[in-house]
C-alpha positions as CSV (number, residue, x, y, z in Angstrom):
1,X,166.0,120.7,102.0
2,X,168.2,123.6,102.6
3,X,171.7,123.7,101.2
4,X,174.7,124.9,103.3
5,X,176.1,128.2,101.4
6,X,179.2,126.6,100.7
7,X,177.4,124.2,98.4
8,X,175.3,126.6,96.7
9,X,178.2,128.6,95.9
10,X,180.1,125.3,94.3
11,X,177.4,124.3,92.3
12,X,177.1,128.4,91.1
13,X,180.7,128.5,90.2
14,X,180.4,125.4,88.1
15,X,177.3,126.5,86.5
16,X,179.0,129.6,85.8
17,X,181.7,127.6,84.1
18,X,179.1,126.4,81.6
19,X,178.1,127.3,77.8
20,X,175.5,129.3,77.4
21,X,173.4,126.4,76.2
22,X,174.1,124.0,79.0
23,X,173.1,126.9,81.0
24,X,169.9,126.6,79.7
25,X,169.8,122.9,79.8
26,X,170.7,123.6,83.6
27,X,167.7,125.6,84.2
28,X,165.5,123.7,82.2
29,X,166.6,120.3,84.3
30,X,166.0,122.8,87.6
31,X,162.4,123.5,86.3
32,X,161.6,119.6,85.8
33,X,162.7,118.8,89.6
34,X,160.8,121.9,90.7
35,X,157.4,120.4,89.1
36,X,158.2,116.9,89.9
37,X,158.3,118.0,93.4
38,X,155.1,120.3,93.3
39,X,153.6,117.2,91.3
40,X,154.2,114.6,94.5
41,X,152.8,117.1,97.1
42,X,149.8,117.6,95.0
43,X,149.6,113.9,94.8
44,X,150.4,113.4,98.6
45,X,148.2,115.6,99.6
46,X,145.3,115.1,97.0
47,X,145.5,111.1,98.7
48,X,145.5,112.7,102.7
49,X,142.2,114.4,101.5
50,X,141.0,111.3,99.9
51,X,141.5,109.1,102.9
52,X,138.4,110.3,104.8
53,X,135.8,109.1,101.5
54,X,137.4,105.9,101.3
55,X,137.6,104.9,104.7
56,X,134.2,104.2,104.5
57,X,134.5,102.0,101.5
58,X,137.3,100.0,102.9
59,X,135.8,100.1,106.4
60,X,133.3,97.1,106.1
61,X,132.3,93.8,107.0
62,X,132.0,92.4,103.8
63,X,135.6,93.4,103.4
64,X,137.0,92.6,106.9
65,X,138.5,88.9,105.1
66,X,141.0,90.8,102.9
67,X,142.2,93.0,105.7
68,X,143.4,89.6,107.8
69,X,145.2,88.5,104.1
């Protein structure tokens, strides 16, 4: 998601406004929704590789009566 430069200045200016302390609280809260993000496309795309091996596992006759459930 791409901010509009009007926002990104706002949110500058207030973070500007802050103590040195919450500044660092600021960047530190930054950092945890960077990871959290990197975290669920690892975890998105760690699952879109894993579809192919288990396709074959769920794939089967023995299971085709909990797929009508």
């Amino acid at each position: 998601m791409i901010a509009n430069s009007h926002t990104v200045q706002t949110v500058i200016e207030k973070i500007r406004a802050l103590s040195p302390e919450k500044i660092s609280e600021v960047e530190d809260f930054v950092d945890f929704l960077r990871q959290r993000d990197r975290d669920s496309q690892l975890a998105r795309a760690a699952t879109k590789l894993s579809e192919g091996a288990f396709q074959k596992v769920w794939d089967n006759p023995d299971d085709a009566d909990y797929d009508r459930l």
